[in-house]
Short mmCIF file of the C-alpha atoms (twelve columns), coordinates in Angstrom:
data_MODEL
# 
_entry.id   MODEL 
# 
loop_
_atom_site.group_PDB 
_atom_site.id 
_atom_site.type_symbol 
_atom_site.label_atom_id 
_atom_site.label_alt_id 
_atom_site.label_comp_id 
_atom_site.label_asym_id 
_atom_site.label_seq_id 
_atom_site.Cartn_x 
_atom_site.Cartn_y 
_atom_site.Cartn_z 
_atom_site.pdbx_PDB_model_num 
ATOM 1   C CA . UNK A 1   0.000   0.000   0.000   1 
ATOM 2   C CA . UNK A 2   0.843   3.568   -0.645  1 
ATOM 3   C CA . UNK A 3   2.202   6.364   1.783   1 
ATOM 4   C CA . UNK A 4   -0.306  8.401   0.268   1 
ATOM 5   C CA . UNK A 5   -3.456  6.437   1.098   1 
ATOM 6   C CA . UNK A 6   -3.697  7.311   5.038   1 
ATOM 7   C CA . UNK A 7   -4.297  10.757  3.512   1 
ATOM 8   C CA . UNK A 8   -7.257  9.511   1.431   1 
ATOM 9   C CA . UNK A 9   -8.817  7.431   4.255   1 
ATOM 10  C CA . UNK A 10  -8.856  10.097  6.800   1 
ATOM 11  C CA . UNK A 11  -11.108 11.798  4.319   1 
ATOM 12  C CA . UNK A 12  -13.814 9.018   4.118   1 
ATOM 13  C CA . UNK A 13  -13.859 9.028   7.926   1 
ATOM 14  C CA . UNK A 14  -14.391 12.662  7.633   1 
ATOM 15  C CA . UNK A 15  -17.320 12.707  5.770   1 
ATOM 16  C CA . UNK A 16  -18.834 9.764   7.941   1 
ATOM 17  C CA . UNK A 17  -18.195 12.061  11.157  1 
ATOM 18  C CA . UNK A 18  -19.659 15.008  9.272   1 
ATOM 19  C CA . UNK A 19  -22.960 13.396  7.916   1 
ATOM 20  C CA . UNK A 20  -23.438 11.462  11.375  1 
ATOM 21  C CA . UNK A 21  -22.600 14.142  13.803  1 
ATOM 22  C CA . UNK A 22  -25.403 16.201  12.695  1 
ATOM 23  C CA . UNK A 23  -27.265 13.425  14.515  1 
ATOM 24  C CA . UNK A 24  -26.102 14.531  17.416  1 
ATOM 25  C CA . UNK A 25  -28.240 13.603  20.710  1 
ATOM 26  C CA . UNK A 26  -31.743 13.628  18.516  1 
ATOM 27  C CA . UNK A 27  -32.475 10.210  19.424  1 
ATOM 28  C CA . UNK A 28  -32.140 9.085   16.105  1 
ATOM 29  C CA . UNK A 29  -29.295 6.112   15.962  1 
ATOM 30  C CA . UNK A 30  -30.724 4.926   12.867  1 
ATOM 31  C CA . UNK A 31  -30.628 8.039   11.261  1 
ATOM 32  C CA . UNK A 32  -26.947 8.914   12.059  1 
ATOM 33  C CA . UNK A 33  -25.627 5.528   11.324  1 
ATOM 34  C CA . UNK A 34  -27.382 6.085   7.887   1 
ATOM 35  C CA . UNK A 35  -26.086 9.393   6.980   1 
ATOM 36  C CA . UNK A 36  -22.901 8.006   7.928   1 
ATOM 37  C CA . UNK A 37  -22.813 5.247   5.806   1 
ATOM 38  C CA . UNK A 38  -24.309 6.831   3.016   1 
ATOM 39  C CA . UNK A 39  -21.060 9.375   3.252   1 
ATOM 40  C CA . UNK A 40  -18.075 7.128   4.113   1 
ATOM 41  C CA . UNK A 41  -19.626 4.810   0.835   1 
ATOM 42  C CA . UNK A 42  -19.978 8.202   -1.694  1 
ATOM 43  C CA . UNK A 43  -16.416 9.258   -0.566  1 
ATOM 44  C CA . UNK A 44  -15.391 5.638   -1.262  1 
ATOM 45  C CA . UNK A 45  -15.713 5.750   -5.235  1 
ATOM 46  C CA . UNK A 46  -12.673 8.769   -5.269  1 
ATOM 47  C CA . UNK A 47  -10.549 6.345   -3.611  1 
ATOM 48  C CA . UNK A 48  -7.672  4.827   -5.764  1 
ATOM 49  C CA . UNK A 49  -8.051  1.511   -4.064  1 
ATOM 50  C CA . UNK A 50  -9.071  -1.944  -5.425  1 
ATOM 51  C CA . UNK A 51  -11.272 -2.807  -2.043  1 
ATOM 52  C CA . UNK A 52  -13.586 -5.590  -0.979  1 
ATOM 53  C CA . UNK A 53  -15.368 -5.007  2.213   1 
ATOM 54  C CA . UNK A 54  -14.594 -7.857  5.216   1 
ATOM 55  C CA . UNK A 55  -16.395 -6.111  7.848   1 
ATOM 56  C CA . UNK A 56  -18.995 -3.904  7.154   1 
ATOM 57  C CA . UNK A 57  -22.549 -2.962  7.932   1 
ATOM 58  C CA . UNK A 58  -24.000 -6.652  7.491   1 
ATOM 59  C CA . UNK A 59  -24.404 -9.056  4.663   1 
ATOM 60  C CA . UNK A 60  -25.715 -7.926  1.343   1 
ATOM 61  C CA . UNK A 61  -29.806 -8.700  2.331   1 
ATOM 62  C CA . UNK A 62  -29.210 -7.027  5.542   1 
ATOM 63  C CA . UNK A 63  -27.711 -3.799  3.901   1 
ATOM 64  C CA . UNK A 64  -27.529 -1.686  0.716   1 
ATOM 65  C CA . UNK A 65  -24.090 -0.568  0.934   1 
ATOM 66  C CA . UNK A 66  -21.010 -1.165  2.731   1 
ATOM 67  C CA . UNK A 67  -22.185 -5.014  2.921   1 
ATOM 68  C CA . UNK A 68  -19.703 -7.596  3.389   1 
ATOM 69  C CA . UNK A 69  -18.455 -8.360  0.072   1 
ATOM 70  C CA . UNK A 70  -19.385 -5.053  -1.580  1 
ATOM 71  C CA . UNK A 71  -16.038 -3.595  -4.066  1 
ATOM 72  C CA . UNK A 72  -15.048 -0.557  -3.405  1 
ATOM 73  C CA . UNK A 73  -12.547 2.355   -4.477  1 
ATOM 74  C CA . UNK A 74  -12.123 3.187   -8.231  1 
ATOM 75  C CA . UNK A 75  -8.555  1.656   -8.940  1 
ATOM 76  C CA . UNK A 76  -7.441  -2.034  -10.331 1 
ATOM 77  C CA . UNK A 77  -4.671  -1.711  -7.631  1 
ATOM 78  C CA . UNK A 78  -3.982  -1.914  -4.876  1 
ATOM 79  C CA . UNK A 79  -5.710  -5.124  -3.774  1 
ATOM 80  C CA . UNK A 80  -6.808  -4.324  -0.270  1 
ATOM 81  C CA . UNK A 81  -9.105  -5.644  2.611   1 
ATOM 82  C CA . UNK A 82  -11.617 -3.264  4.080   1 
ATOM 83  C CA . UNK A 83  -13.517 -2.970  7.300   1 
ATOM 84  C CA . UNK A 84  -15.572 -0.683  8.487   1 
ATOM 85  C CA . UNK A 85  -17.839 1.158   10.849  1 
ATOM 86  C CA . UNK A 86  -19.157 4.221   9.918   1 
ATOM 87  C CA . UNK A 87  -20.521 5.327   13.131  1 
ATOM 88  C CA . UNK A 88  -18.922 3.468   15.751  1 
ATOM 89  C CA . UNK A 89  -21.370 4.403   18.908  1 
ATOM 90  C CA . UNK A 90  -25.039 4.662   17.639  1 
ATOM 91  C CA . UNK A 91  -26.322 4.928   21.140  1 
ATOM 92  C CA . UNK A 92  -23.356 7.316   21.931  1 
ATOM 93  C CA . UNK A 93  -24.315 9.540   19.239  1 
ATOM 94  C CA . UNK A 94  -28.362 8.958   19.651  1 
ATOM 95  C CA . UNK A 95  -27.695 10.303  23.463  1 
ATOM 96  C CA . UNK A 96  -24.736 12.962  23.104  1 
ATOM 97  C CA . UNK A 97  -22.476 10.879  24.807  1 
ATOM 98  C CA . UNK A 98  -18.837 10.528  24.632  1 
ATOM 99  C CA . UNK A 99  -16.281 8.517   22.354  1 
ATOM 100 C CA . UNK A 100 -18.738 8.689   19.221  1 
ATOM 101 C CA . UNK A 101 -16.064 7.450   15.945  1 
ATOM 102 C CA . UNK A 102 -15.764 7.188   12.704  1 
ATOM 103 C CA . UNK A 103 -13.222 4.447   11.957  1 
ATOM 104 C CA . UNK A 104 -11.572 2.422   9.504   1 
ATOM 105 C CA . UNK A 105 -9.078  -0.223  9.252   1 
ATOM 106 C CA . UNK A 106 -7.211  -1.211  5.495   1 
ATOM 107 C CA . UNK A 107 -4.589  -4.108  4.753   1 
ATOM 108 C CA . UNK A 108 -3.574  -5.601  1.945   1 
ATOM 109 C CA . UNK A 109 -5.966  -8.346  0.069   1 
ATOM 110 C CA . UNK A 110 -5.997  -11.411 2.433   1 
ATOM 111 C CA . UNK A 111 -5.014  -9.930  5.724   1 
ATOM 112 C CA . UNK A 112 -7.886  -8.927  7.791   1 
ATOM 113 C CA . UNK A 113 -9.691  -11.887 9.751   1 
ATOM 114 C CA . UNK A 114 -12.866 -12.154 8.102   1 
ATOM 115 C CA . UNK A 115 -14.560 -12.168 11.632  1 
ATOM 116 C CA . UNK A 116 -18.294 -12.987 11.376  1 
ATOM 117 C CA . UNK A 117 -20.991 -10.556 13.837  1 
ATOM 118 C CA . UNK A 118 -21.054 -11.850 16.710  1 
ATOM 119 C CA . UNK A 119 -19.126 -11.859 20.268  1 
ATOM 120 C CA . UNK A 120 -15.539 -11.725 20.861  1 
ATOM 121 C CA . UNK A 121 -14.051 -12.337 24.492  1 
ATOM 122 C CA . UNK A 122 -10.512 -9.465  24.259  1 
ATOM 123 C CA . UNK A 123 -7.791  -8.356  26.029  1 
ATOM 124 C CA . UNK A 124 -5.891  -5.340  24.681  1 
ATOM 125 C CA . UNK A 125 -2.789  -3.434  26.109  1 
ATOM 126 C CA . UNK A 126 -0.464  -0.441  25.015  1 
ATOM 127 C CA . UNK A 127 3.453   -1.203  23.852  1 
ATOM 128 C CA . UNK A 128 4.745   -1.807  27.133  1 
ATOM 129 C CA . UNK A 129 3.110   -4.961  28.116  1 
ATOM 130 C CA . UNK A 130 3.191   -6.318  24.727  1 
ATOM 131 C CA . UNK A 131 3.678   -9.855  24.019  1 
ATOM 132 C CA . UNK A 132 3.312   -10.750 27.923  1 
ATOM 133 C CA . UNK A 133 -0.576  -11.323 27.856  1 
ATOM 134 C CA . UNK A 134 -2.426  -14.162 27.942  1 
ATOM 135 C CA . UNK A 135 -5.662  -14.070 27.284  1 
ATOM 136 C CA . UNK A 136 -6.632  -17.271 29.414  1 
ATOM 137 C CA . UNK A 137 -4.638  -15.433 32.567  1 
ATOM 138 C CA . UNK A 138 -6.629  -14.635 35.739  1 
ATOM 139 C CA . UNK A 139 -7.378  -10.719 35.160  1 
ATOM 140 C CA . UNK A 140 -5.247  -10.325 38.734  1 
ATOM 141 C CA . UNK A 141 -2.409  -11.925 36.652  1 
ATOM 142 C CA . UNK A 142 -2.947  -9.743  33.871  1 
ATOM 143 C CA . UNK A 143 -2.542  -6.714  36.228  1 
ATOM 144 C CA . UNK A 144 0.423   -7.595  38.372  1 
ATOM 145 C CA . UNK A 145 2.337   -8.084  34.786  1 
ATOM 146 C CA . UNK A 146 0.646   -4.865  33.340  1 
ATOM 147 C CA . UNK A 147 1.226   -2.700  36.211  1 
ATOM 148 C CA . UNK A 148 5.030   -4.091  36.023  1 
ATOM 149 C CA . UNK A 149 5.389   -3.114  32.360  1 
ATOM 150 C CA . UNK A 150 3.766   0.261   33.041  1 
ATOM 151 C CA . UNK A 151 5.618   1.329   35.745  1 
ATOM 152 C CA . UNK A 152 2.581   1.484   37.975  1 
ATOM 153 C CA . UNK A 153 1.040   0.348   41.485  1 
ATOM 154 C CA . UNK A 154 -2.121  -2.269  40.898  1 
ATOM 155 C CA . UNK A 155 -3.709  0.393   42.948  1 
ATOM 156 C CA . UNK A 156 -3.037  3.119   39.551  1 
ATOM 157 C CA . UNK A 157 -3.889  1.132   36.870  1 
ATOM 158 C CA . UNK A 158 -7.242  1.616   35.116  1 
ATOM 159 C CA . UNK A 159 -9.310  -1.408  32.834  1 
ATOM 160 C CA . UNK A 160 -12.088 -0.124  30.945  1 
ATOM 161 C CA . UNK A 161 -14.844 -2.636  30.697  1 
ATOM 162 C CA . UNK A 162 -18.236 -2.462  29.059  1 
ATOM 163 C CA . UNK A 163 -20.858 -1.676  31.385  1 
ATOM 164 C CA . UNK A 164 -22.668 -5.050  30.982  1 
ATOM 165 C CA . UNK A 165 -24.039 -7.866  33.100  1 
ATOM 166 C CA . UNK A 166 -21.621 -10.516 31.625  1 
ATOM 167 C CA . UNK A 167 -19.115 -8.573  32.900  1 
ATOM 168 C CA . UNK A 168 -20.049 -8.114  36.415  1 
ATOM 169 C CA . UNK A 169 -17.916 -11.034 37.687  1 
ATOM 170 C CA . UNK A 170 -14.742 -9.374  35.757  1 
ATOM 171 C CA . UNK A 171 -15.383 -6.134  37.519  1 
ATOM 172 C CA . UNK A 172 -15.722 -7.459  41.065  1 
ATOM 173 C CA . UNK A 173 -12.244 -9.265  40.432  1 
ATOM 174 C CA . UNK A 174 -10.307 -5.992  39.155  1 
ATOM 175 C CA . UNK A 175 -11.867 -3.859  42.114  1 
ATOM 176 C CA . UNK A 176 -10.434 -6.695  44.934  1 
ATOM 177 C CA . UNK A 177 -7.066  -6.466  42.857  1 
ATOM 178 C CA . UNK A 178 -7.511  -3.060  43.774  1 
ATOM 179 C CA . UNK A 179 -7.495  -1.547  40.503  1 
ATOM 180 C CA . UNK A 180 -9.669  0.896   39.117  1 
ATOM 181 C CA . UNK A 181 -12.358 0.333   36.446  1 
ATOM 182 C CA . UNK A 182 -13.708 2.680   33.829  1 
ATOM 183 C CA . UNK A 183 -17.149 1.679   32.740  1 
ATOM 184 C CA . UNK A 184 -18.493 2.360   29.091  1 
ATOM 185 C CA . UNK A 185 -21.410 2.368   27.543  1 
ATOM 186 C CA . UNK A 186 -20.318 1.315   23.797  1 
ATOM 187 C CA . UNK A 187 -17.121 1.716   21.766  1 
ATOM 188 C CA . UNK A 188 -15.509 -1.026  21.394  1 
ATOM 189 C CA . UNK A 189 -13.035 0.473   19.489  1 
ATOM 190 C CA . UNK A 190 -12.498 3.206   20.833  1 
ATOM 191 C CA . UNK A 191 -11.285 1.195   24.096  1 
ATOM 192 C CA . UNK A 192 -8.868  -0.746  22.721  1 
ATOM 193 C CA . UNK A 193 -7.601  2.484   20.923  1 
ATOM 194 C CA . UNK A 194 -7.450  3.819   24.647  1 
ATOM 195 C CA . UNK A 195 -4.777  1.321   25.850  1 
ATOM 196 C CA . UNK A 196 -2.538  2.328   22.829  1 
ATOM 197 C CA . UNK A 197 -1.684  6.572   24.246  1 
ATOM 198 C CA . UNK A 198 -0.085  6.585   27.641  1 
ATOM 199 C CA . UNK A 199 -2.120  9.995   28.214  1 
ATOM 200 C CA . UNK A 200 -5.441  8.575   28.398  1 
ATOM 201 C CA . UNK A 201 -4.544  6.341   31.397  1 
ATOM 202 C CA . UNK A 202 -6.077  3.497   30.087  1 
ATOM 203 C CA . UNK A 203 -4.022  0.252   30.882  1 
ATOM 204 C CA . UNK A 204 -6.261  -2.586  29.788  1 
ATOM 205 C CA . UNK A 205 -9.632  -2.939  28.446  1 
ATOM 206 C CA . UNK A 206 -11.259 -6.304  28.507  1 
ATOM 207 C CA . UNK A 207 -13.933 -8.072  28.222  1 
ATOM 208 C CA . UNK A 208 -16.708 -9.288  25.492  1 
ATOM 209 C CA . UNK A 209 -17.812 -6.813  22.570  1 
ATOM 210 C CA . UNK A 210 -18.176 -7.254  18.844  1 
ATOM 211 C CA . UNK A 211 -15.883 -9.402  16.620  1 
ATOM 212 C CA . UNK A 212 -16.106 -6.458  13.465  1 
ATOM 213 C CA . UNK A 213 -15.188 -4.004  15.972  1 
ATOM 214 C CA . UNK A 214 -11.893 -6.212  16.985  1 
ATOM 215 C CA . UNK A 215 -10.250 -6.363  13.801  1 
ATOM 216 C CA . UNK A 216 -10.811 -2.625  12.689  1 
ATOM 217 C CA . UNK A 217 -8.845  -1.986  16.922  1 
ATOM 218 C CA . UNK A 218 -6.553  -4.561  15.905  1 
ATOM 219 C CA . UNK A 219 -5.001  -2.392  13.382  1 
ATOM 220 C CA . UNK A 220 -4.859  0.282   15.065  1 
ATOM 221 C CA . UNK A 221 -2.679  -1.179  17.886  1 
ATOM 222 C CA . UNK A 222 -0.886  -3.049  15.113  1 
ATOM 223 C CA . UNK A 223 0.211   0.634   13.877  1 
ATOM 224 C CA . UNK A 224 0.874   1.796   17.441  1 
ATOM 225 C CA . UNK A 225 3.083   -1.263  18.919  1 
ATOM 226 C CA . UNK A 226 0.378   -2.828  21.265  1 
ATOM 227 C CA . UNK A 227 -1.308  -5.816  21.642  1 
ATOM 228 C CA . UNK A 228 -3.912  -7.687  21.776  1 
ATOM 229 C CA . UNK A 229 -5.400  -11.601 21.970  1 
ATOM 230 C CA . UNK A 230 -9.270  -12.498 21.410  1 
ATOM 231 C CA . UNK A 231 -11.274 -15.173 21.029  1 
ATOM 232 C CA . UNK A 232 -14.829 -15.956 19.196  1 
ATOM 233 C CA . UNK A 233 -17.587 -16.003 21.365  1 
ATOM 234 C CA . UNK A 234 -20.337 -18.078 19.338  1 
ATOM 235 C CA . UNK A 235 -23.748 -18.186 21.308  1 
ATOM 236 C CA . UNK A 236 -24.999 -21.469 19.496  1 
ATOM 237 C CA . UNK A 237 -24.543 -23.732 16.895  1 
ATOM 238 C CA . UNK A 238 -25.788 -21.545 13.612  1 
ATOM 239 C CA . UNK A 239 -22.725 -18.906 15.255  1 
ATOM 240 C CA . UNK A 240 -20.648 -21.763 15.571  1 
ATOM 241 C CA . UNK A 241 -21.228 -22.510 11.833  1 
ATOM 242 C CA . UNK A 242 -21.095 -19.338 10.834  1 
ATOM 243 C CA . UNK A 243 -17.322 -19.399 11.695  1 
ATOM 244 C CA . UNK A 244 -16.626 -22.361 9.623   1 
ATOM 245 C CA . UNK A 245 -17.759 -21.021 6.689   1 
ATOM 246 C CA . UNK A 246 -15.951 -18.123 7.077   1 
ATOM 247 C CA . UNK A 247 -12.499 -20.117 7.186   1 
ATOM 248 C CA . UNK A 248 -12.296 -20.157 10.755  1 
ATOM 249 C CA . UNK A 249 -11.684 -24.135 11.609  1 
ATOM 250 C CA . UNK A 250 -11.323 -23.788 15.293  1 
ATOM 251 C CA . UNK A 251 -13.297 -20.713 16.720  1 
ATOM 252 C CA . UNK A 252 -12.994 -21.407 20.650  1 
ATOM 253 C CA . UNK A 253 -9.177  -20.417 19.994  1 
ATOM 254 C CA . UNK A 254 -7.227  -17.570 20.985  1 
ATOM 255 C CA . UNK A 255 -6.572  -14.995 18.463  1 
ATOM 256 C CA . UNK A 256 -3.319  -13.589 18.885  1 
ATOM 257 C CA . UNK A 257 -2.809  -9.981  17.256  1 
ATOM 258 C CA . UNK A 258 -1.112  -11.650 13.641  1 
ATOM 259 C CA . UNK A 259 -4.532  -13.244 13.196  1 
ATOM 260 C CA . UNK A 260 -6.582  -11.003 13.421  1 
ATOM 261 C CA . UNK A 261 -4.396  -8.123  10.999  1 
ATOM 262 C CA . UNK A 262 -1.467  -10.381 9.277   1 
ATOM 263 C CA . UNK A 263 1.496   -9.078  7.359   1 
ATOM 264 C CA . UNK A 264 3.701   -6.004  8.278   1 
ATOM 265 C CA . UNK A 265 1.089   -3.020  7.239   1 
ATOM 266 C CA . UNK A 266 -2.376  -1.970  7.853   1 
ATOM 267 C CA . UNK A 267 -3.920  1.440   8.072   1 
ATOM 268 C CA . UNK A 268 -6.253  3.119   10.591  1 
ATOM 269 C CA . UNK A 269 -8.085  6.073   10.353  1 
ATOM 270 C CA . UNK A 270 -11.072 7.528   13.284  1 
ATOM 271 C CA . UNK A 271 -12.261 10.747  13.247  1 
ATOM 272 C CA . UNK A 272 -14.159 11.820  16.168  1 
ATOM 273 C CA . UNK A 273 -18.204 12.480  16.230  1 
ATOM 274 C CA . UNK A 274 -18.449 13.080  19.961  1 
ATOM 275 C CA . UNK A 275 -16.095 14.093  22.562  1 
ATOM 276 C CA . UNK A 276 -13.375 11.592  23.653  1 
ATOM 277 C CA . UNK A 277 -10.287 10.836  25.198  1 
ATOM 278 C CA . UNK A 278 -8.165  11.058  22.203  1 
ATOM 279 C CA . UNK A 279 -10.042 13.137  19.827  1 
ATOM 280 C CA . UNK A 280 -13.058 15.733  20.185  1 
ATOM 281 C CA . UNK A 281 -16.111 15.292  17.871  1 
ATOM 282 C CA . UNK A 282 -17.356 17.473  15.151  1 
ATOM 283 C CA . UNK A 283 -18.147 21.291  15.976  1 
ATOM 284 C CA . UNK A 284 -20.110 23.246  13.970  1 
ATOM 285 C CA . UNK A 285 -18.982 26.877  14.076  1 
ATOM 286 C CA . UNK A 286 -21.667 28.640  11.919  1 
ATOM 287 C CA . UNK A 287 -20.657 30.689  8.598   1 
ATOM 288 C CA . UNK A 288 -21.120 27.093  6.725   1 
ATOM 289 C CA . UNK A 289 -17.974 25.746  8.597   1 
ATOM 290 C CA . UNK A 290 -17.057 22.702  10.826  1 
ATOM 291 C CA . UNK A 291 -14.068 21.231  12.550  1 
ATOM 292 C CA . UNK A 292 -12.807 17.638  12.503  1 
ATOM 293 C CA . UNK A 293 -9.847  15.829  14.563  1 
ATOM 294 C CA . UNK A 294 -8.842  13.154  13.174  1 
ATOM 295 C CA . UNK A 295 -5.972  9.905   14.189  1 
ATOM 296 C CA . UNK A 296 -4.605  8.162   11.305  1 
ATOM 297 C CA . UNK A 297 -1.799  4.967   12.020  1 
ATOM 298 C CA . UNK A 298 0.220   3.275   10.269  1 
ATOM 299 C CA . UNK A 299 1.629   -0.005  11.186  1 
ATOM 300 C CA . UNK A 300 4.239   -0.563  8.354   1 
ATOM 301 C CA . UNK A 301 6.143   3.400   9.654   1 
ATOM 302 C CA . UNK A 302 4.571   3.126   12.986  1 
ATOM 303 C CA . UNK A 303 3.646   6.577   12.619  1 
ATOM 304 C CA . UNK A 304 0.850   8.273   13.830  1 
ATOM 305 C CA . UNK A 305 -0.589  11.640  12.886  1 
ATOM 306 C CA . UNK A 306 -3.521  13.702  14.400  1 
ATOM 307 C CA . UNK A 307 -5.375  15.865  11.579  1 
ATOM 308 C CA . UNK A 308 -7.531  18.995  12.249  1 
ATOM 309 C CA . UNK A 309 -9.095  20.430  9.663   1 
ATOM 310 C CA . UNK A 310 -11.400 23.218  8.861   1 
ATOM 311 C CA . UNK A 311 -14.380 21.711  6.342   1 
ATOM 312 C CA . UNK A 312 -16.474 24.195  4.472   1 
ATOM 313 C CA . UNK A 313 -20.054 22.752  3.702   1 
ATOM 314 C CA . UNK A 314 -20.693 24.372  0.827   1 
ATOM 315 C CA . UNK A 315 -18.408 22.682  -0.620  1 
ATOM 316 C CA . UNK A 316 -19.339 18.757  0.986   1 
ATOM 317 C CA . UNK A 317 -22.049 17.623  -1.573  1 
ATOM 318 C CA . UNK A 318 -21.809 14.233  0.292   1 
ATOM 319 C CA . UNK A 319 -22.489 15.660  4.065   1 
ATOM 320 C CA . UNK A 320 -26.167 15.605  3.839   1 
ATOM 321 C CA . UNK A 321 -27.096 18.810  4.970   1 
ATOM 322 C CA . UNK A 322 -30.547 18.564  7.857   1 
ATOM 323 C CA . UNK A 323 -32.634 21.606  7.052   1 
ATOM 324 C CA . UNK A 324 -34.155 24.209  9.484   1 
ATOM 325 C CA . UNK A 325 -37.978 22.862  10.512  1 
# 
């Protein structure tokens, strides 16, 4: 893949962060994840890619673009794997909550796991503690060698975990530890992003979310030196199937990082719709004008850049402009 294309993808998430973030606490997840979608798959056809969706909004009955499958880009070359989520955080957005994203994750052809929708048991850590995790470890284990690699007490390390019943026995066992827990909502990926910047004080996040969601935050700590293991969570037999036909011949394993995002490169680009803890959301300063802040990685450089930029509307034919009542 080409230097030049972590340029172009920031600009599809962009759009999707535009078009969604208009959204914006109405109530309306459907809505936003729409306008996203319909953005981030417009934007797509100026892309010099040769793409074929892996993770997307749902198979091709269940959705009429960005389906699993779907080519897109407008190039013979480069071959490349694509997953997406346009709005990462319906609720989020629906409610004006934090951590709202637009993200997505690009290798080449081949190597992003083709991970079916449904549950994925992870464990994801920044570069200091990588390659010491185990994702069958005891969560106390997990934060003795964590809080080792950071530099930290127990007592100063922080796991974000999704607010969820499932999770209520892995919560009670990081509080005796005697670390600290930081419950969310949603976001998956932006999580597992989390663990990757020393600044957000995120050590670990754990716990089960969405498969789709762990690939696209696979890249991203790919790019930024992390790590991660996961495993497929299939709830009964038609899940278990599912997995089978999707090439995966032994889904109760664990996932190590090189599954789920093989080979030496991958790109990630988020840009935020809401407020976060690595990048604010959309603002709309009046005078037909808005601000984005965007994070785009690379895993092949290891280089990371955060983009602000100044759209004008007028000129964003694929933002989808809501009207005055």
């Amino acid at each position: 893949m080409e230097r030049e294309l972590t340029l172009e993808l920031v600009r599809v998430t962009e759009m999707a962060a535009l078009a969604s973030a208009q959204w914006m606490g109405r109530g309306c997840k459907n809505e936003a994840d729409e306008a996203a979608t319909n953005a981030m798959r417009t934007v797509f056809d100026s892309i010099a890619v040769n793409g074929t969706v892996v993770i997307g909004e749902g198979e091709m009955d269940e959705a009429p673009m960005l389906y699993i499958g779907e080519k897109v880009g407008n190039a013979e070359s480069p071959e490349v794997d694509v997953a997406v989520d346009p709005l990462e955080g319906t609720n989020i957005l629906a409610k004006g909550l934090p951590n709202a994203l637009s993200v997505i994750a690009v290798a080449d052809k081949g190597n992003l796991l083709h991970a079916p929708d449904m549950y994925m048991d992870k464990l994801a850590v920044g570069p200091r503690a990588a390659g010491l995790i185990n994702l069958d470890d005891p969560i106390e284990k997990t934060l003795e060698i964590v809080a080792k690699a950071n530099n930290k007490r127990i007592v100063d390390c922080t796991v974000m975990i999704l607010d969820r019943p499932r999770h209520q026995k892995l919560i009670k066992a990081v509080r005796k530890a005697g670390a600290r827990v930081r419950l969310i909502g949603d976001g998956d990926v932006a999580a597992v992003l989390a663990t990757g910047f020393e600044e957000t004080g995120i050590d670990i996040c754990a716990g089960i979310g969405g498969a789709p969601e762990g690939v696209i935050s696979a890249a991203a700590l790919k790019a930024l030196g992390g790590d991660m293991q996961a495993r497929l969570v299939p709830e009964d037999e038609a899940e278990y199937q599912r997995c089978l036909s999707m090439g995966i011949t032994d889904p109760h394993r664990i996932l190590t990082l090189d599954d789920l995002v093989c080979g030496d490169d991958a790109i990630f680009a988020a840009t935020g719709v809401t407020d976060g803890e690595l990048l604010k959301g959309v603002r709309f300063m009046g005078g037909e004008q808005a601000e984005t802040y965007s994070l785009v990685l690379r895993a092949k450089s290891r280089t990371i850049r955060f983009i602000n930029t100044i759209h004008n509307l007028k000129y964003k034919p694929h933002y989808g402009l809501i009207k005055d009542k």
